[in-house]
C-alpha positions in Angstrom: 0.0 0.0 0.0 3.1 2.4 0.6 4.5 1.8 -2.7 1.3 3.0 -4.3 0.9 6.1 -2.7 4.2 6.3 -3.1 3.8 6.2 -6.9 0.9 8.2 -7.1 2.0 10.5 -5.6 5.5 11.0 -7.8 3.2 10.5 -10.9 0.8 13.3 -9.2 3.8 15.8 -8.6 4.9 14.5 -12.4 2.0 16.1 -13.7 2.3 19.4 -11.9 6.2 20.2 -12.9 6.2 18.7 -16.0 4.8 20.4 -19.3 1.4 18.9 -20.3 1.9 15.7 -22.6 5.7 16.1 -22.3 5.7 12.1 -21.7 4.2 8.9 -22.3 2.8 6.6 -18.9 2.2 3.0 -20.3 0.0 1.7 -17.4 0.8 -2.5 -17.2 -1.5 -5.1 -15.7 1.9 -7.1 -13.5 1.3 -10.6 -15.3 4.6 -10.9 -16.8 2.6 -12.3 -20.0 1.9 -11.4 -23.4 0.1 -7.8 -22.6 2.9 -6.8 -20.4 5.5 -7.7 -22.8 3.4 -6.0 -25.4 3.7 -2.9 -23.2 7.5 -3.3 -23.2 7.7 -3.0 -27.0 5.5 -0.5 -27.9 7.3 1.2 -24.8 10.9 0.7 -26.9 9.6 1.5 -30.2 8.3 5.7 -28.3 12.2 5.7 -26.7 13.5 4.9 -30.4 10.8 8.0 -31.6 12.6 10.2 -28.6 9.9 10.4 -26.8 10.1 10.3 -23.1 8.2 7.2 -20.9 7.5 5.0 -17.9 5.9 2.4 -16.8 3.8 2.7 -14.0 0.5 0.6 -12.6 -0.5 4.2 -11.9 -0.8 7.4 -13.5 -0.5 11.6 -12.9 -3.5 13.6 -12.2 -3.7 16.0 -15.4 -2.5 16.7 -18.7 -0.9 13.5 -19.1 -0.7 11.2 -22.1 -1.7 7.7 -20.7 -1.1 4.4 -22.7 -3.2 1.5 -20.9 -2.5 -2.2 -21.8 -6.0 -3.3 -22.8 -9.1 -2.3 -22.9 -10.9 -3.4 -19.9 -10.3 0.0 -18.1 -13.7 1.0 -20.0 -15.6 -1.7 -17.4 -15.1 1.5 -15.0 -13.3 4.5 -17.1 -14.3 7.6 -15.5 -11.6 7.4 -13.2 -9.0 7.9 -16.4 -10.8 10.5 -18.0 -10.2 13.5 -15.1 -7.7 16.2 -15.7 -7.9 16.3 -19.8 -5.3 13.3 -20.2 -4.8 11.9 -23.3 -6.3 8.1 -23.4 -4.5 5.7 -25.5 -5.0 1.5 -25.8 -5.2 -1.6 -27.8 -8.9 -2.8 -28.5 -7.8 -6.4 -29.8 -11.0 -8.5 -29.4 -13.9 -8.2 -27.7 -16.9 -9.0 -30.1 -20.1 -7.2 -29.1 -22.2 -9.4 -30.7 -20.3 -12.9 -28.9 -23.1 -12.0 -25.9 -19.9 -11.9 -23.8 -21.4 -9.6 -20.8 -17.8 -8.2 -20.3 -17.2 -7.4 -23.9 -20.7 -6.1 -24.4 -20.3 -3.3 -21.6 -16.4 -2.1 -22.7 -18.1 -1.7 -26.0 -21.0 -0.2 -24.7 -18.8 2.4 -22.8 -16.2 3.3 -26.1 -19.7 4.5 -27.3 -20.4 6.4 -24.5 -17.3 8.0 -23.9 -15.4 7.5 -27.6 -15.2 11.6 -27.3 -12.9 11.4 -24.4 -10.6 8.5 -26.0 -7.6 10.1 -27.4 -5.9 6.8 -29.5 -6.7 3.5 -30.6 -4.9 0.6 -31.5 -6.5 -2.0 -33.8 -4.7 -4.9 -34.7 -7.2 -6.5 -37.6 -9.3 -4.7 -40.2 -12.4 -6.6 -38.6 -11.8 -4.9 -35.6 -11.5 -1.9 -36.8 -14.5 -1.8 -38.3 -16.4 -2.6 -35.4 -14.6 0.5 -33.6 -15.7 2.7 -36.2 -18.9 1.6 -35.7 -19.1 3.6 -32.2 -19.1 6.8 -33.9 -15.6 7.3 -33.2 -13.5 9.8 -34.7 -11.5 8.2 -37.2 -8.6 10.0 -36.9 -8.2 8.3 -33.3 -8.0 4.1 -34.7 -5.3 3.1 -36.0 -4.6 -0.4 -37.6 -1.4 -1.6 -36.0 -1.1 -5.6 -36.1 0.6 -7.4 -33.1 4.3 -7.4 -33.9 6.8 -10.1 -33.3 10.6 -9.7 -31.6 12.6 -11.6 -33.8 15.8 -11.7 -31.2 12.5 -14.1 -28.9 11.8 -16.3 -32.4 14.6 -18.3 -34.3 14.1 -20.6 -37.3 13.9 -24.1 -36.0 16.2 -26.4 -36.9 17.3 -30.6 -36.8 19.8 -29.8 -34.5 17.3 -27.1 -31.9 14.8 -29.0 -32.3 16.6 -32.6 -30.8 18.0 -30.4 -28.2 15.6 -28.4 -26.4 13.5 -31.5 -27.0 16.4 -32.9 -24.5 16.0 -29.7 -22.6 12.5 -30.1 -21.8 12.1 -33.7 -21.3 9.9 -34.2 -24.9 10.8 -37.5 -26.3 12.3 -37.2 -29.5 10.2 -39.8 -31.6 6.7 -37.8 -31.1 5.0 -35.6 -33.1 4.5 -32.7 -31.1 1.5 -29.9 -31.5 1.8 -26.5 -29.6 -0.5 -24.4 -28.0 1.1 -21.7 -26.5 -2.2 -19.4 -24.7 -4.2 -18.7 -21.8 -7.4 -20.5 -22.2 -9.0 -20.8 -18.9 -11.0 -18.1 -17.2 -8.7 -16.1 -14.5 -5.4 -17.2 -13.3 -5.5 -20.4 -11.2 -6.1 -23.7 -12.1 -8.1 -22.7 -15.1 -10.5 -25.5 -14.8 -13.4 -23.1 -16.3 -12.7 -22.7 -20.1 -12.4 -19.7 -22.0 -14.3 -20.1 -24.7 -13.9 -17.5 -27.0 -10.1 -19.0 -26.8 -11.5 -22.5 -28.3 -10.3 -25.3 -26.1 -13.0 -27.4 -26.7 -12.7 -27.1 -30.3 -8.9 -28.0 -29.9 -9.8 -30.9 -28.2 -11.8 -32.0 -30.4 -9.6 -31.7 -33.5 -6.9 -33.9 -31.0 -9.7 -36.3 -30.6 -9.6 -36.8 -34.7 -5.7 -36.8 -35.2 -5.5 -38.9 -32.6 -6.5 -41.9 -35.2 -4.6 -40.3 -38.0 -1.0 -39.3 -36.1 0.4 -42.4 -34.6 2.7 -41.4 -31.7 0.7 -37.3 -30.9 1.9 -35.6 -28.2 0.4 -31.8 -27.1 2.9 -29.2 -25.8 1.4 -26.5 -23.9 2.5 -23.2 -22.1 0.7 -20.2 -20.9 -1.5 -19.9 -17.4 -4.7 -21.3 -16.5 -4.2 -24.5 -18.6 -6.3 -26.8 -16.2 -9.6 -27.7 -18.9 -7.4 -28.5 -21.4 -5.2 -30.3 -19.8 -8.1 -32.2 -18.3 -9.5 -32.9 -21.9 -6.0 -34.3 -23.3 -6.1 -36.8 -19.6 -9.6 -38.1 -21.1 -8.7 -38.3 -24.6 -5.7 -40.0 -23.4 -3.2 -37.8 -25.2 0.3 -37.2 -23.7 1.0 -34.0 -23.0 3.6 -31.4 -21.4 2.7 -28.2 -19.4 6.0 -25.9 -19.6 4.6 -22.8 -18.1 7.5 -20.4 -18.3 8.5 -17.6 -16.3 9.0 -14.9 -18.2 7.0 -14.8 -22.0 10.4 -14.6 -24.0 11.0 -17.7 -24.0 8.4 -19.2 -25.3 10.7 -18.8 -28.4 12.4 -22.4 -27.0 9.0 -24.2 -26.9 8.3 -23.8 -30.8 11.8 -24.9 -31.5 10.3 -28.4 -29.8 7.1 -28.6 -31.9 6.1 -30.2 -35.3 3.1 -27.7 -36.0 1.1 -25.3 -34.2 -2.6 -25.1 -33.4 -4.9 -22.4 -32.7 -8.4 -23.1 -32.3 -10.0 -20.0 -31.4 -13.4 -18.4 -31.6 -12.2 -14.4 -31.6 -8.8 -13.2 -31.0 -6.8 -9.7 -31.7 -3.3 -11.6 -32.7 -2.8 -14.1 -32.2 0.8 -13.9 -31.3 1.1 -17.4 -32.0 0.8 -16.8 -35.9 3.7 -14.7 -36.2 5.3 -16.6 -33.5 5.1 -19.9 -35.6 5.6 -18.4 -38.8 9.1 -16.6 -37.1 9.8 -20.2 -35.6 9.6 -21.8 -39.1 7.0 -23.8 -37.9 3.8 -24.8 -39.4 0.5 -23.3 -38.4 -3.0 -24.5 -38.6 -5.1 -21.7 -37.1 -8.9 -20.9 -37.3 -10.1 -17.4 -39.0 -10.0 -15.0 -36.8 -8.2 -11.6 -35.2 -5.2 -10.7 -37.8 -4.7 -14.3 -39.1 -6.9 -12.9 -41.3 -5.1 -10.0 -42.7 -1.9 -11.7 -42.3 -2.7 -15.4 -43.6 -3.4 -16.8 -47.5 -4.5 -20.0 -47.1 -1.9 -22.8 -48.7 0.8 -20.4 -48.7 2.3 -19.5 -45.2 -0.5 -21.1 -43.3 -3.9 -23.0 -43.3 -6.7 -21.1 -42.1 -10.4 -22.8 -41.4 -13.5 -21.1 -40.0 -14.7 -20.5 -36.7 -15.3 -24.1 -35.2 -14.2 -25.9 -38.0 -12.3 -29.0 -35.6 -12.8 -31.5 -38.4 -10.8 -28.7 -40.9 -8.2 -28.3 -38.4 -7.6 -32.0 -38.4 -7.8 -31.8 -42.1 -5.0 -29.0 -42.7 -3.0 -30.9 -39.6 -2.5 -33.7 -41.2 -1.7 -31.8 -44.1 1.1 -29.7 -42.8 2.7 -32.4 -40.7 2.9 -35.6 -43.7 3.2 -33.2 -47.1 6.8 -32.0 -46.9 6.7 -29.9 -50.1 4.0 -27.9 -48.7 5.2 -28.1 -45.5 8.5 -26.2 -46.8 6.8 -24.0 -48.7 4.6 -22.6 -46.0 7.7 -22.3 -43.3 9.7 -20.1 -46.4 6.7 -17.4 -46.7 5.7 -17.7 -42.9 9.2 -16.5 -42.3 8.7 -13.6 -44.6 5.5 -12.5 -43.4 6.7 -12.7 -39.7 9.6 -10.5 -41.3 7.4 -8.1 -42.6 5.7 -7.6 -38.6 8.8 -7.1 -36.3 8.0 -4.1 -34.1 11.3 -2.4 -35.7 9.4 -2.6 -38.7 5.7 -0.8 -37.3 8.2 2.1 -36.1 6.6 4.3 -39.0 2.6 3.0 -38.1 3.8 4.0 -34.2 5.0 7.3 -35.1 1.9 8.1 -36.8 0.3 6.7 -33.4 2.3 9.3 -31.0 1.8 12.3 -33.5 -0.7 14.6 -31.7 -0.8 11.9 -28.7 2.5 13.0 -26.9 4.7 16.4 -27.4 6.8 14.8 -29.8 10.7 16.4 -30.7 11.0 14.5 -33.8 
């Protein structure tokens, strides 16, 4: 309790010496995960623009230009908007029409209070859209995918993949499937699943590879892992639950992996597309957040609809037996993942900060 008056009341005396929008406060949510980490980048990409920033779980009183780490500050925003601040944040997913009571009222509030929100960050054109369906200025949304940190990703190899196999206990002869997310509600056990994240509709494309891959084994990471973890017991699919302590490397587990999986209903990345793709790893993901901008179907990736398991299964089998394809979709994942490094969005970032933040260049 100390250190947060403490810090509120540094950021408070901030605001009052400092000139107004001098600096940007990224505001963090202390999981050490992928929306902290996400913080960290953007937060590198402002120093490279020159502009001043800090990190803090809190922020000054006035006149300050605020970047928060996800949207959910709009379940109770009034508390942000005081003292003319400038409001900045991702809006990655969040479907109003999913009947998700949480997404329903952050969406419901970005109508209410869209005239207060200073910036934007999109990270798929079918978000966007649905932003600009507020009534918000456009001017405010910009379309800025999820980037990757290539110094986290290298392309897997024989040799890297035999020996963090060794490192992390995988036995060599498997075929090994990643799935590298949070997709249990809150962060225990995560017994309850998240749907919009699709365990269930992972599960079930295990449940048919299962009779086609002799030898499957599922390699997961990320907290709250308990449902699915419970699902592969049932199924009675080995499996491996590495969850690592800081989200960097996670770079080792795809150098263990034969393909990766993402079974989701809605998503704003995921990261595990340019992840894989960076990894040289094959991907097998459903149609939704920027997979869609980012994916052509048969080239760099497969992509299936919404709840398609028995596609999944499908474009698995696919990517893990066909080698020409499989080699031709790790060559142009690689250059797409190229194509999304955060050193890369510097230009889409600077665009971002103009008229956000004082900025001296």
């Amino acid at each position: 309790m100390r250190k947060i008056v403490k810090t509120l009341a540094l950021n408070s005396w901030n605001s009052l010496i400092s000139e107004p929008y001098s600096s940007v406060i990224f505001v963090g949510d202390n999981a050490n995960w992928v929306l902290s980490w996400e913080i960290r980048e953007v937060q590198n990409i402002a120093n490279r623009l020159g502009i001043r920033t800090q990190i803090s779980p809190h922020y000054g009183l006035f006149h300050q230009s605020i970047f928060i780490c996800s949207k959910y500050f709009l379940l109770n925003p009034r508390s942000y908007f005081r003292g003319n601040n400038h409001i900045g944040f991702p809006y990655f997913h969040g479907y109003p029409s999913s009947e998700d009571p949480t997404a329903i009222l952050c969406y419901e509030n970005l109508k209410k209070f869209h005239h207060k929100i200073s910036r934007i960050q999109v990270s798929h054109t079918y978000m966007q859209n649905i932003i600009l369906d507020t009534g918000i200025d456009p001017g405010k949304v910009f379309l800025i995918p999820i980037g990757i940190n290539p110094d986290f990703f290298l392309p897997q190899t024989v040799e890297t993949k035999q020996r963090f196999r060794k490192k992390f206990g995988i036995p060599q002869h498997m075929v090994v499937i990643g799935s590298f997310q949070k997709d249990g509600v809150g962060w225990g056990e995560g017994l309850k699943p998240k749907l919009i994240k699709g365990p269930d509709i992972f599960l079930d494309s295990i449940k048919m590879l299962k009779e086609r891959v002799p030898e499957l084994f599922i390699l997961l990471s990320g907290p709250a892992r308990g449902y699915m973890k419970k699902g592969l017991e049932k199924l009675n699919v080995p499996f491996k639950h590495i969850y690592l302590r800081d989200y960097p490397e996670i770079g080792e587990l795809f150098q263990c992996i034969d393909l990766t999986i993402v079974a989701s209903r809605e998503e704003g990345g995921p990261k595990a597309v340019l992840e894989s793709m960076a990894s040289g790893v094959p991907l097998v993901t459903t149609r939704v957040g920027q997979a869609m901008d980012l994916i052509k179907h048969g080239e760099n990736a497969f992509m299936v609809d919404v709840r398609d398991a028995e596609g999944i299964a499908f474009w698995a089998e696919k990517a893990l037996y066909d080698s020409e394809k499989r080699s031709e979709m790790v060559k142009n994942g690689l250059k797409t993942a190229g194509l999304n490094t955060y050193s890369f969005q510097t230009p889409l970032w600077s665009d971002f900060f103009k008229g956000f933040v004082n900025m001296k260049v």
